[in-house]
Each structure stands twice: as C-alpha cells, then as structure tokens.
N, C-alpha and C positions, 0 to 999 in steps of 0.2 A: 504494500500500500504506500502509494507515494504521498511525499510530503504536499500539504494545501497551503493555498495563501491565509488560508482560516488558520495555521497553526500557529502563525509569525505572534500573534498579539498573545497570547495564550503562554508562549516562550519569556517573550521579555516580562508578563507579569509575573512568571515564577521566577524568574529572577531576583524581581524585584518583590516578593514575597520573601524570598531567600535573602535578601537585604535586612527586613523585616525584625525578622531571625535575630538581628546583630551575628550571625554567622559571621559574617566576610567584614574585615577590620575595615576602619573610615578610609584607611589611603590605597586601599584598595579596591571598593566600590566604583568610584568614579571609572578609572581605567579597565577595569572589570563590564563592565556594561559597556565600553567603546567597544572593547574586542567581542565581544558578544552582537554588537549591531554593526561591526564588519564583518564576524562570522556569517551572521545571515544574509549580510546583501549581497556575500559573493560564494556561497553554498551552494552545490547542484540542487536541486530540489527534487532527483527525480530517485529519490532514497528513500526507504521508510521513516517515520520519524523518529523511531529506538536506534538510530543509526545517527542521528543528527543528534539525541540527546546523551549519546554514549561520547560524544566529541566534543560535545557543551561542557559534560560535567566531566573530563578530562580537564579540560581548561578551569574548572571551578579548584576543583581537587588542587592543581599546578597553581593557582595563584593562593589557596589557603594554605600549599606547604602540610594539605594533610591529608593521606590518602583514604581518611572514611569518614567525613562529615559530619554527617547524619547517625554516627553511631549511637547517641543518646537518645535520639526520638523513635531509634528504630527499637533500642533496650525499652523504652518508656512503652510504644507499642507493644512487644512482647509480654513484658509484667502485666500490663492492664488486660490482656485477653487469658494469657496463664490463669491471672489469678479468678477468673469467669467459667475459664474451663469447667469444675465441677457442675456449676449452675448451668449449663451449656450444654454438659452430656446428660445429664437426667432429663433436660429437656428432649433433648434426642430419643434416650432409652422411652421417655414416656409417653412418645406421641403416638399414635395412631399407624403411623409410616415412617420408619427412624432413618429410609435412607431419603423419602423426601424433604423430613426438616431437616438431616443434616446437607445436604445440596444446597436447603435454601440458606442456612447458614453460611456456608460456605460462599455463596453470593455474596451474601451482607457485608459478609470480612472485606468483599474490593472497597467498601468507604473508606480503609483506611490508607490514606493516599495522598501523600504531602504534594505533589504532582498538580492536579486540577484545580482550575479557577473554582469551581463549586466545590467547597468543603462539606463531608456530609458527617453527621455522627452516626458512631457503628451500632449505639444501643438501641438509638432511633429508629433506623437501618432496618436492623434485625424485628422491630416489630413488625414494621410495616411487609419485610417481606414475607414473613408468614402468615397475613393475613392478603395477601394479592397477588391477583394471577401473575406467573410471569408471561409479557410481553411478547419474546419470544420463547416454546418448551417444547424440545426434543429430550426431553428427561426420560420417556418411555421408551424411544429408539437408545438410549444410551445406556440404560438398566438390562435392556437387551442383546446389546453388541456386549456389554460386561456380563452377563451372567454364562455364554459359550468364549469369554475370553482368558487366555492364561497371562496375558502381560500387557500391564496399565502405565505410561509415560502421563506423569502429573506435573504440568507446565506452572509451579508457584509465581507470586506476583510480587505479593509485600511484606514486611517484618508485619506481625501481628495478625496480619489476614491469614498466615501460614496456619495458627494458631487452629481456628476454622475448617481450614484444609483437613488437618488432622483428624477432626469430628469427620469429617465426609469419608476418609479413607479409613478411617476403621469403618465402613459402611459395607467397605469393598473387597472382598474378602477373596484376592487371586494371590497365585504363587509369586508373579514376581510383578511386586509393585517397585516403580523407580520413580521419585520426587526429583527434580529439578530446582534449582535456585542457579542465581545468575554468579556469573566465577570468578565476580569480582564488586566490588564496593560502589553503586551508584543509588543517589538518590535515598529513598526509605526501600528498594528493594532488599529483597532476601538473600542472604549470601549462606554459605554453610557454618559460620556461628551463628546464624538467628535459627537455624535448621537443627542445630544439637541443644539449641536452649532449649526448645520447644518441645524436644522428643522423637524428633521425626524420624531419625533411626532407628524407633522403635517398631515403625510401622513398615519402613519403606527402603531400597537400597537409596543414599541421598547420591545424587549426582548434581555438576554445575553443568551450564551451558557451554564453558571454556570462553566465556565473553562477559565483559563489560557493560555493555547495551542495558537499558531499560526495557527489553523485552529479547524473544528467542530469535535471534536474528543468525537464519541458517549460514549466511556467506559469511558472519565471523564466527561461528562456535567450534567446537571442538567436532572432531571428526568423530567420540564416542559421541557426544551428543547428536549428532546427527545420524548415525546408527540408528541411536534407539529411538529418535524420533520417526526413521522410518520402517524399525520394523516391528513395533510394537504393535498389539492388536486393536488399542484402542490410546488414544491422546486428549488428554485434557487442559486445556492450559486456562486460566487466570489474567482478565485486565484486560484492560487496551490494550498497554505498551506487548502485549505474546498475540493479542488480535493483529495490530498494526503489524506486526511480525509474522506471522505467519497465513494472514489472513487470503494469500494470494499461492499461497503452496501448495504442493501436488497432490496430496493427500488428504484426506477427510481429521476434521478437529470437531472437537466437541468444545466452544467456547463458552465459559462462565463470568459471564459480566455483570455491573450496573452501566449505562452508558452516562459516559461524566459531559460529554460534548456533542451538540448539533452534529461535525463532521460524520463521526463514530456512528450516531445516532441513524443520519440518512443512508449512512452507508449500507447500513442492517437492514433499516425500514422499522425505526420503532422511534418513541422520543427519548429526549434527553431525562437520564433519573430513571429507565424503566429496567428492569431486572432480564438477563437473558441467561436461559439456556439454549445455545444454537449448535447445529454441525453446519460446518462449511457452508457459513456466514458469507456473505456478497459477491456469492458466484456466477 
C-alpha cells in the first residue's frame, strides 16, 4: 500500500505530538522537524508507509542518541494491561463464546497506539467492542481455516495490545503457534522484551520480523520471517502499520483492526473507529 498525500499531515502531527512528550530536548526540536519536512518533500512516495516511518524514527532515534525511546510508555502499556489480565481472562473463560470475546478483545488492545491522530482509550474500547457488531467479520471463515490448521503466524502490533493477543491465542489451540514482534525498537511497537514480559513464550514460538518498520514489511525482514509468513497455514496480523504492510501480498491475511484513519478506513470500505475482522482486505 502506497504512501497518500492524506499521510503527510498525520506524520508531522506525530511528530509534533512527540515534541509534546518533552521526548526530544529544546535544541533539538527545531532542526529535528526541518529534516523531517525535507524528508518528506523529497521521499519516493511510492512505498508503504511502515517503510517511510521505519526511516523517520531512525532519524528520531539518531538525533535523541537513544536507541529505544519509547521504552517507558511501552513498560507503562505493558503493567497496565498485565495487571487487567486476570479480570480479562475470567471475562473470556465466562462468556458464552470465549474465542469470540477473546478476538474481540484482542481488537480492542489496537487502541493502544501512540501513533494516530485519534487517541482512543483501551477500557472504553473494550466495552464498546463487545457490545457491537464488527464492521467488517470473517471471524467464522477464520475459526474454520484454524480448526483443520496445524501452524498459526500471529503478526503483533503494540506493547500492551500484545497483552490481549495473549487472551486470543490461548483461544487457539495448534501445534505450532509462532508470535511475531518487530526486530527492532520503533515507536510503542513490540519488540521481544515487551514479548517475555508478557509471557508470550508461554504460549507461542516468539519470532521478530528481522526489521525495524512499524509494520511487517516483506522487502526488509528476515528471510525466517518470510518463510513462515509464507508457509504457514493461516496468518494473523495486528494494526494498520502489518495492514499497510502486507495489505497488497500474495497470500490471504486475516487482518484484526480498529481503523484509526479515513485512508485505512476507505480503503476496506468501513469508517473510521469501526472494528475489523477481515481476510484479504482491499483486493
């Protein structure tokens, strides 16, 4: 999925959200945001944008002199859904359908998301999706392709949302399940310390992308990841930034989103804020 002229404004207000922060020291900001609006005026555009924002937050990283940023909001996300967990799985265990609440759960977890202009809350979130239809649901084809499948590629998104994840994959009950996080430090995604904090090696082999990108962007990951991303029997991936990413690949995805943006939004054919479970989204 190529980059839009819709993403330009959307870029420099995270930016400048990350300013916000007090992240990035004063004598740095100003020349910080020049190279950032020469970055874009002279950028191919015909990239995805987990491609453009893997190159951004390289440039962020090099001017703060610190290779992981965001590691306290990502710690902060983690503790606050950890410690939700138990009230989270007994919601599961006690519903009616414990693999559909925990899917929708797993939805909900994309609010957390330092990324989008629209900030959403996760507790909020989480009511609302399980009292409403999602928007788009191929959750019965999916429950299907998994129950004759022996190996799951689970595409994660973000510190905390993992958390969720978790709930949904003890849902799923194959030999070989393999979790993804991204292979390297960008933004509040998940890297493989937010992956052992959480447990997820309890459930799943953890694998990285072998990239940096804010989403699974095939032309930089590792050649194991792109292995198992094509030979697994069914793929799930998490967010925009693995939609943006994969959204245009050879192979059928099962994508679990909220859509945080109009672009995203028309691209599916739903609005902005509405809950998806889709396979091969805007083909």
């Amino acid at each position: 999925m190529d980059i839009s002229l819709d993403c330009i404004p959307c870029i420099v207000e995270g930016y400048t959200r990350l300013l916000q922060t007090g992240m990035l020291p004063e004598e740095v900001r100003e020349p910080g945001m020049r190279r950032l609006l020469d970055y874009l005026a002279n950028v191919d555009y015909r990239q995805s944008p987990p491609v453009l924002g893997r190159e951004l937050h390289r440039m962020i990283r090099k001017d703060l002199d610190d290779p992981d940023p965001y590691r306290h909001i990502k710690a902060d996300a983690n503790r606050m859904m950890l410690d939700r967990y138990p009230e989270l799985e007994d919601m599961v265990a006690g519903s009616e359908d414990p693999f559909d609440t925990a899917m929708r759960l797993a939805v909900a977890g994309n609010a957390i998301d330092f990324a989008p202009r629209h900030q959403l809350d996760v507790m909020e979130t989480i009511e609302r999706v399980l009292g409403t239809p999602l928007a788009i649901d191929h959750s019965g084809q999916l429950r299907e392709e998994l129950a004759s499948a022996a190996t799951l590629l689970y595409v994660g998104d973000n510190a905390g949302e993992i958390v969720l994840d978790r709930l949904f994959l003890q849902q799923i009950d194959l030999p070989g399940r393999r979790f993804a996080v991204r292979g390297g430090p960008v933004l509040n995604d998940a890297t493989l310390e937010d992956a052992r904090t959480v447990g997820m090696e309890r459930l799943a082999e953890v694998i990285t992308t072998g990239d940096d990108a804010p989403g699974a962007v095939l032309e930089g990951a590792s050649e194991e990841f792109r292995e198992v991303f094509e030979t697994s029997d069914v793929v799930i991936a998490k967010g925009q930034g693995n939609l943006e990413a994969l959204l245009d690949s050879d192979r059928d995805v099962y994508f679990l989103l909220i859509t945080k943006c109009e672009l995203i939004a028309r691209r599916v054919g739903v609005e902005r804020g509405d809950f998806v479970v889709g396979k091969a989204l805007g083909r």
